[in-house]
PASEBA-1860 file (N, C-alpha, C; in nm, 3 decimals):
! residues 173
1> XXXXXXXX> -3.493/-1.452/-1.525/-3.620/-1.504/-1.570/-3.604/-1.636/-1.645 ~ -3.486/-1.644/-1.692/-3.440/-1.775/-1.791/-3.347/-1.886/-1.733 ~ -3.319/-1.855/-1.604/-3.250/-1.930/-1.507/-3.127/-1.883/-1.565 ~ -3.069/-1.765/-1.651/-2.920/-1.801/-1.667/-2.871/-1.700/-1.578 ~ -2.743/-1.753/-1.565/-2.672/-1.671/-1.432/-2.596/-1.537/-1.502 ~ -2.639/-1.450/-1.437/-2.596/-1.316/-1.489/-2.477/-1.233/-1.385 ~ -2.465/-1.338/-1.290/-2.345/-1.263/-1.267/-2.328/-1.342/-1.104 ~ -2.151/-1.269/-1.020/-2.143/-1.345/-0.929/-2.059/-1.294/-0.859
9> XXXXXXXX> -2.019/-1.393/-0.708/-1.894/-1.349/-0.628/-1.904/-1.418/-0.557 ~ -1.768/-1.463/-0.474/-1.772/-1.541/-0.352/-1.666/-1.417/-0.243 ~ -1.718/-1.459/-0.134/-1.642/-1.460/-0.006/-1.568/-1.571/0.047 ~ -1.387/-1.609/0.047/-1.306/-1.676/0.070/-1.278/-1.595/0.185 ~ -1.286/-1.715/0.288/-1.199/-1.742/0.397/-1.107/-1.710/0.410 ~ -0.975/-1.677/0.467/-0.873/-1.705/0.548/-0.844/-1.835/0.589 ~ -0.776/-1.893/0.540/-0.725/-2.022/0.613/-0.550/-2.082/0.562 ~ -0.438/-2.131/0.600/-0.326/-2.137/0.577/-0.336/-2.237/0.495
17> XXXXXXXX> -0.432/-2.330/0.439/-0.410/-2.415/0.307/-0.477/-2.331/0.216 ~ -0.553/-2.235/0.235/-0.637/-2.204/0.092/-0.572/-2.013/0.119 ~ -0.477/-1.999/0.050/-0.431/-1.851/0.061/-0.581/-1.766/-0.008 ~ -0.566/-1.615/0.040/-0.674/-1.545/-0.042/-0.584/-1.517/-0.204 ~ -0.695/-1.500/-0.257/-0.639/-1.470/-0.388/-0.586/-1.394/-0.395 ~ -0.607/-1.217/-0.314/-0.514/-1.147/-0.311/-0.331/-1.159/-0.231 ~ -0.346/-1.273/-0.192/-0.204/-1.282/-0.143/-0.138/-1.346/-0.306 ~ -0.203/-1.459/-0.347/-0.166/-1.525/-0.474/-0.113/-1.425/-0.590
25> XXXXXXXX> -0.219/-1.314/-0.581/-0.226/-1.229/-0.658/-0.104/-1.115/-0.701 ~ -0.083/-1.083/-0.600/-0.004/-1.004/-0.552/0.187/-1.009/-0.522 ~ 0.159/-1.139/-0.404/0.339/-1.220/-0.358/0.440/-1.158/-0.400 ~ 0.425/-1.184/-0.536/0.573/-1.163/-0.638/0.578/-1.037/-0.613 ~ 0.479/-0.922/-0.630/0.514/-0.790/-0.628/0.560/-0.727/-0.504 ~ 0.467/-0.770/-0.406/0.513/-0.729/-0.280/0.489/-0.876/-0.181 ~ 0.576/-0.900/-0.198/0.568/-1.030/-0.059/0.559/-1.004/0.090 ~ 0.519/-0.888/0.141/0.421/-0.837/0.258/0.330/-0.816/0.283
33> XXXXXXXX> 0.232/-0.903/0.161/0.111/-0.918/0.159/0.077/-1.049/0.255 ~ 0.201/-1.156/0.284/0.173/-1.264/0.303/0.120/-1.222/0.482 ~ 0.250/-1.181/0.560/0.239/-1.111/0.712/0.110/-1.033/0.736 ~ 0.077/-0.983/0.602/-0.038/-0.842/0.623/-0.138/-0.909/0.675 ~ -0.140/-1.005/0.579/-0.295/-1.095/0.593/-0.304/-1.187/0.686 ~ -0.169/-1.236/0.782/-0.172/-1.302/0.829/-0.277/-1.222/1.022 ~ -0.168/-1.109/1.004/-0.181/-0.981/1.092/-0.311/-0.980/1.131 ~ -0.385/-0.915/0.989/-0.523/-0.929/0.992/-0.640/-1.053/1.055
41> XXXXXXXX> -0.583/-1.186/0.999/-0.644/-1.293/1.021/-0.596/-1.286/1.171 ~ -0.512/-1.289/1.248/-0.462/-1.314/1.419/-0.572/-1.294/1.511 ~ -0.649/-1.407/1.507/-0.733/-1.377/1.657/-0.914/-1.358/1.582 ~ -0.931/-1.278/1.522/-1.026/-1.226/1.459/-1.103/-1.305/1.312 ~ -0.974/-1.309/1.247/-1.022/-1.369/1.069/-1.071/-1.288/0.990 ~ -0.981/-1.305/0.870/-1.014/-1.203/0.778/-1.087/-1.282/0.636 ~ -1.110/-1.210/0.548/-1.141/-1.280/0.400/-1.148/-1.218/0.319 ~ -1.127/-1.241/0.188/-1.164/-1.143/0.078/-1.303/-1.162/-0.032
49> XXXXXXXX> -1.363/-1.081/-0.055/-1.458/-1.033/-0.172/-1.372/-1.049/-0.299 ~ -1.404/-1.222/-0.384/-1.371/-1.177/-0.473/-1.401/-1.243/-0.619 ~ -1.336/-1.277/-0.746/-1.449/-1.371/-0.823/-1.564/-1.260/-0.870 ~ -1.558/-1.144/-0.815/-1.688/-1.098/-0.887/-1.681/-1.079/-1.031 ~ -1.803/-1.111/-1.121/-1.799/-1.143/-1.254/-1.896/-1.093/-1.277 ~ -2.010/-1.042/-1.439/-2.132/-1.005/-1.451/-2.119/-1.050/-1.589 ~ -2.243/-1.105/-1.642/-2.200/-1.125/-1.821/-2.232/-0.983/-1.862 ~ -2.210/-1.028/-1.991/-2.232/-0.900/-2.096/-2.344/-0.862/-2.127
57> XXXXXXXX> -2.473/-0.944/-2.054/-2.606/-0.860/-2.125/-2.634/-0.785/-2.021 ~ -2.596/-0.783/-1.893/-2.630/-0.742/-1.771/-2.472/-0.607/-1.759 ~ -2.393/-0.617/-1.870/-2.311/-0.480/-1.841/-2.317/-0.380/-1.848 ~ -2.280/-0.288/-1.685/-2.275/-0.141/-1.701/-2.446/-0.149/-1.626 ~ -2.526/-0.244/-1.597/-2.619/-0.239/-1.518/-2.609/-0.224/-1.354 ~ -2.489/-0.287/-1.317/-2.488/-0.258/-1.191/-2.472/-0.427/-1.095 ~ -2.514/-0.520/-1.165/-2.541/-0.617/-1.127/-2.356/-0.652/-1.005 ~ -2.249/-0.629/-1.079/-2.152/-0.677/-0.990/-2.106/-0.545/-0.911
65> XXXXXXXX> -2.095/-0.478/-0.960/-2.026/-0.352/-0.867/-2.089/-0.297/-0.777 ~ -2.222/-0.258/-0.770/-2.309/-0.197/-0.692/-2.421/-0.323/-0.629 ~ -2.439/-0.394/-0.671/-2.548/-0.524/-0.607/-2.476/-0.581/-0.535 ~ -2.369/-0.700/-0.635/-2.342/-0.833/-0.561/-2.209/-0.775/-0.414 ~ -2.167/-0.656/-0.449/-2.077/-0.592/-0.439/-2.124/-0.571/-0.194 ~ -2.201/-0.474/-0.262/-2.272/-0.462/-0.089/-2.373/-0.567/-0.078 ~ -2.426/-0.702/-0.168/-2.466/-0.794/-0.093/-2.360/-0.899/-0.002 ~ -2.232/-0.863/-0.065/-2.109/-0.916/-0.006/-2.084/-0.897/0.124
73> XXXXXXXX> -2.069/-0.739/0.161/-2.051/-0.677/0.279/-2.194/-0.721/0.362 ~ -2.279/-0.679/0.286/-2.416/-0.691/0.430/-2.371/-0.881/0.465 ~ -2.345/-0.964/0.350/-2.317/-1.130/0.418/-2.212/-1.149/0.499 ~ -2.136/-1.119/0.496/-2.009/-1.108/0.573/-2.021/-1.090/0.748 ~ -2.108/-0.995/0.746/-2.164/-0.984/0.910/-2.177/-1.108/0.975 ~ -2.199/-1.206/0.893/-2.277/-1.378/0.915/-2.149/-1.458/0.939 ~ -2.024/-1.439/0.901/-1.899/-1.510/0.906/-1.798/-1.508/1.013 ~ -1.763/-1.599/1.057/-1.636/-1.536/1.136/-1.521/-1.502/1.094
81> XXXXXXXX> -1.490/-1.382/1.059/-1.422/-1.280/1.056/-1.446/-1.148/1.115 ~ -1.429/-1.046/1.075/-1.340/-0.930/1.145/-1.302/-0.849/1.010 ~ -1.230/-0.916/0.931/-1.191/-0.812/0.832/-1.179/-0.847/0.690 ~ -1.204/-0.814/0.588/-1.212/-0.796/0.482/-1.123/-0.780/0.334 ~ -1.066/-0.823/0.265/-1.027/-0.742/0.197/-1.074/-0.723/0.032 ~ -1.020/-0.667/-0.060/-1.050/-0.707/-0.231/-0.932/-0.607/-0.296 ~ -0.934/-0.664/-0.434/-0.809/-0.629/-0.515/-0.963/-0.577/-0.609 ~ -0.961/-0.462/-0.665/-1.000/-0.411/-0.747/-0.977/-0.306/-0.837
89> XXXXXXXX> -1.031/-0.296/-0.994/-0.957/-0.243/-1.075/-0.959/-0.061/-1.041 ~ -0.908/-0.010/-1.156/-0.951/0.164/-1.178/-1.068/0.179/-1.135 ~ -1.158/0.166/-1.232/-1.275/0.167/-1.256/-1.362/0.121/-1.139 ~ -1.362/0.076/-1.028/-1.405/0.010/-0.952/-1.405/0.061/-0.775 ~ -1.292/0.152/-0.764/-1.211/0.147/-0.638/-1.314/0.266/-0.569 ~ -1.350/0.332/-0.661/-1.451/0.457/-0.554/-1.619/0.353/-0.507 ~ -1.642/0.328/-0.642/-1.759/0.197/-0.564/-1.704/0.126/-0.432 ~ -1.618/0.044/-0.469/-1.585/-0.038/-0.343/-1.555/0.070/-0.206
97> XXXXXXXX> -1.477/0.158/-0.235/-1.470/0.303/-0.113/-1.625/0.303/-0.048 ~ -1.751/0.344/-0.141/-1.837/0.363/-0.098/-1.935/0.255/-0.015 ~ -1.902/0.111/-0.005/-1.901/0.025/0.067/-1.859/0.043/0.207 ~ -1.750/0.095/0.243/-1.684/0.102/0.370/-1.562/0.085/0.359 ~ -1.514/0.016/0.248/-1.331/-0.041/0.230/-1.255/0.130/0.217 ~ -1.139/0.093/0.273/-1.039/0.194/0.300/-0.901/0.142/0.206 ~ -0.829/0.183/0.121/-0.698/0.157/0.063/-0.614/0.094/0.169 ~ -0.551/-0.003/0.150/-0.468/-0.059/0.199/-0.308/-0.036/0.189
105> XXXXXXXX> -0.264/0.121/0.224/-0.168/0.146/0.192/-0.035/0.073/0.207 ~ -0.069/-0.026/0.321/0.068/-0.072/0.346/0.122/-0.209/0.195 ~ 0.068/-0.138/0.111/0.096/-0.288/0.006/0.134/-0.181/-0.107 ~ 0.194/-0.265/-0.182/0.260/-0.230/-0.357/0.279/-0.029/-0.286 ~ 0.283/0.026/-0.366/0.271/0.191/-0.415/0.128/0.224/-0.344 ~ 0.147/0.211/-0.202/0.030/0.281/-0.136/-0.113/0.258/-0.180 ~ -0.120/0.115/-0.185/-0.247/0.028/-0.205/-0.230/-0.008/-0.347 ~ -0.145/0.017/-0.462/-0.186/0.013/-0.610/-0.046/-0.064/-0.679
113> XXXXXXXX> -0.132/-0.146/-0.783/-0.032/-0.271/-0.805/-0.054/-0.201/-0.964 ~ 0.043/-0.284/-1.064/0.043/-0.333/-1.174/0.006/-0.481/-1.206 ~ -0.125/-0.481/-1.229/-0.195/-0.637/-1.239/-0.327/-0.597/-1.275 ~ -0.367/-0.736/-1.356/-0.308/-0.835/-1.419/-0.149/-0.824/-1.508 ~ -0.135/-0.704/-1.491/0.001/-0.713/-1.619/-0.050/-0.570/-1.630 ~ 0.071/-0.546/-1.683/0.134/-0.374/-1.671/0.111/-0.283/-1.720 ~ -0.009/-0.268/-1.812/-0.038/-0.142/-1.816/-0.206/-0.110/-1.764 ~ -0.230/-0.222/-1.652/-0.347/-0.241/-1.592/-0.308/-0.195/-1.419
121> XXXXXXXX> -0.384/-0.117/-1.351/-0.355/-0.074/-1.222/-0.458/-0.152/-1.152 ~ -0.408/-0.216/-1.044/-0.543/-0.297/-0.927/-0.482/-0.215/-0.807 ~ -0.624/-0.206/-0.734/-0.565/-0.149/-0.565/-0.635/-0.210/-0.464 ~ -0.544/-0.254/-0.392/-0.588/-0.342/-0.276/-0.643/-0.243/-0.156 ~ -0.765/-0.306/-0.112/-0.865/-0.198/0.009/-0.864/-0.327/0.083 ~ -0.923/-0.294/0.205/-0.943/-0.363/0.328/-1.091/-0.310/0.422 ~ -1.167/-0.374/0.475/-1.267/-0.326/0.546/-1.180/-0.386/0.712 ~ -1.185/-0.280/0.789/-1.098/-0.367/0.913/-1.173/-0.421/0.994
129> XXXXXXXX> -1.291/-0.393/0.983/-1.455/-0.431/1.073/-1.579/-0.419/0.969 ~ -1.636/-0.526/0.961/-1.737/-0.602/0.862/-1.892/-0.539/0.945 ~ -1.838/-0.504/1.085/-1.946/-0.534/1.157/-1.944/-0.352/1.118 ~ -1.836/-0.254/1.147/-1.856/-0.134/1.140/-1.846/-0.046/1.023 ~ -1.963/-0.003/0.974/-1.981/0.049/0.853/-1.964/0.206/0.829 ~ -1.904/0.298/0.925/-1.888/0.406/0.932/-1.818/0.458/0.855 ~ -1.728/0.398/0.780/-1.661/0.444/0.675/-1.735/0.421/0.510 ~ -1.852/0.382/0.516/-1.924/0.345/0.383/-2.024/0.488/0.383
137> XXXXXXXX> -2.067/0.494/0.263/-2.129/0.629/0.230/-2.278/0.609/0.278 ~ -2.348/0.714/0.340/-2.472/0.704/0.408/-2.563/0.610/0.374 ~ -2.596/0.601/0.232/-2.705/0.569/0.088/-2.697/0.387/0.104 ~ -2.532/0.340/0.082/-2.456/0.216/0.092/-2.522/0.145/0.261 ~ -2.490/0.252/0.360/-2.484/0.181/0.469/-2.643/0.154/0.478 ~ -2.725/0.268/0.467/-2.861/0.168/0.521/-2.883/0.057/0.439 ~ -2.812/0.111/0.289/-2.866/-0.045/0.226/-2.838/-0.151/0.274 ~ -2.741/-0.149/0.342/-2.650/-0.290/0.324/-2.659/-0.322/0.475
145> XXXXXXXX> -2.709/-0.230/0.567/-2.775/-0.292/0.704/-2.933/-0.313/0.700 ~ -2.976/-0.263/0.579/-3.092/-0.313/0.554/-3.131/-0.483/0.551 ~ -3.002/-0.490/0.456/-2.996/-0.636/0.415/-2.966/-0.717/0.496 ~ -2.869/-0.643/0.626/-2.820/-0.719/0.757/-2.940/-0.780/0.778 ~ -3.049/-0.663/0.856/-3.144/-0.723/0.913/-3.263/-0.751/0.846 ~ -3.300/-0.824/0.771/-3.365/-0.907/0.636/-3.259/-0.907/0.520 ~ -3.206/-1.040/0.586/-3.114/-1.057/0.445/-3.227/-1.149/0.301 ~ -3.381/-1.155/0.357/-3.417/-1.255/0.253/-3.567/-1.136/0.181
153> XXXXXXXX> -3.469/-1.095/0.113/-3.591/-0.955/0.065/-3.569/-0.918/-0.069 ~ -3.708/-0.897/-0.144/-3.716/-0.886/-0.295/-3.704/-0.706/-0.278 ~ -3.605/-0.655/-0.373/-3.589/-0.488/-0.346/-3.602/-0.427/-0.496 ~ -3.633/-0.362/-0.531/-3.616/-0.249/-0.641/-3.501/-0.123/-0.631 ~ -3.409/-0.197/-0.716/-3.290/-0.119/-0.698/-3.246/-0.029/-0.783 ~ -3.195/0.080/-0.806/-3.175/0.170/-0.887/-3.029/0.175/-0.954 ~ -3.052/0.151/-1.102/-2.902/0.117/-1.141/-2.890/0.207/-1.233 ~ -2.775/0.205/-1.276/-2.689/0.317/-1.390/-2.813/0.311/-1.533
161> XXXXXXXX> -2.858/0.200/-1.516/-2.947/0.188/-1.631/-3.095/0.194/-1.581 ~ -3.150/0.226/-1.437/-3.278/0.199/-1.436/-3.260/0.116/-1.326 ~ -3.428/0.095/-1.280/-3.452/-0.001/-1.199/-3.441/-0.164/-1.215 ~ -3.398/-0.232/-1.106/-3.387/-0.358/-1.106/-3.496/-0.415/-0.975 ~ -3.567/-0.534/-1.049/-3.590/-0.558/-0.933/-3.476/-0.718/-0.874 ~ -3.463/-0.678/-0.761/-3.357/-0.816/-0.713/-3.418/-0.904/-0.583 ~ -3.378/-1.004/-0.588/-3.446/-1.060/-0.468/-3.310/-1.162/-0.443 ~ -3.265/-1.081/-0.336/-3.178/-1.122/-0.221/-3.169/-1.214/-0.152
169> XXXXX> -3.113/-1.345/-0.099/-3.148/-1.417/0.009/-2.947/-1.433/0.053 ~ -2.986/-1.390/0.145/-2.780/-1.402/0.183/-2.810/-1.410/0.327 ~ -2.939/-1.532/0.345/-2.917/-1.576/0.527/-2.834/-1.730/0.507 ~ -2.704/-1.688/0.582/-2.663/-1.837/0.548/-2.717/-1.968/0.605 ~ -2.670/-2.058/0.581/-2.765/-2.200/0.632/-2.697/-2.261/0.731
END
């Protein structure tokens, strides 16, 4: 209402000058992140969900984990890619599950790192098809093929705290 930005995320590309953050992220711990992603990207193109942020008056509302989170996935349909990935914390990894992402076992300890630093756990997931949502929880998927098909729609969304109303526009230009 005040124009200030309450929260965010980008979708990065795949491309061999701009690594994903989760390769950056990661390297030192397991440097088979570099092949993984490459694997992934071969033919198809992959990218990661990531950057997501929310301030503090909007925390525990829902705004990054559950909003910007599957407005990510429903935009992604729009990109050329194929596949997906994100590094996300404890706290985070059953949300992102309920999206469609699957653990990415072939990295660190069967998807799960020590990062930022060590007594913090991140686990790397992967969506292997952006386009196929069969692995996201019923509730998630119509939402977020809702949004496929009208990505430019004002919704009333139901958050940990109550209703939001949000108004969406993720048709790219």
């Amino acid at each position: 209402e005040n124009g200030e930005a309450l929260g965010g995320a980008r979708i990065q590309v795949y491309d061999e000058e701009n690594p994903l953050p989760i390769v950056v992220a990661v390297k030192d711990f397991d440097p088979s992140v570099v092949p993984l992603v490459r694997e992934y990207h071969k033919d198809t193109g992959t990218a990661e969900i990531c950057g997501l942020w929310n301030s503090r008056s909007v925390a525990g509302v829902g705004i990054g984990t559950l909003f910007l989170s599957r407005a990510g996935v429903a935009l992604a349909a729009q990109l050329p890619i194929k596949s997906m990935f994100v590094l996300c914390g404890e706290h985070t990894i059953g949300i992102t599950m309920e999206k469609g992402f699957v653990i990415e076992e072939r990295l660190g300890n069967k998807g799960t790192f020590y990062y930022p630093k060590q007594d913090l756990v991140a686990t790397a997931a992967v969506m292997h098809d952006v386009n196929d949502l069969s692995h996201a929880n019923v509730a998630d998927r119509e939402l977020i093929q809702g949004l496929r098909n009208d990505p430019t729609q004002t919704r009333v969304e139901m958050g940990p705290k109550g209703n939001l109303v949000i108004q969406y526009d993720l048709k790219l230009k």
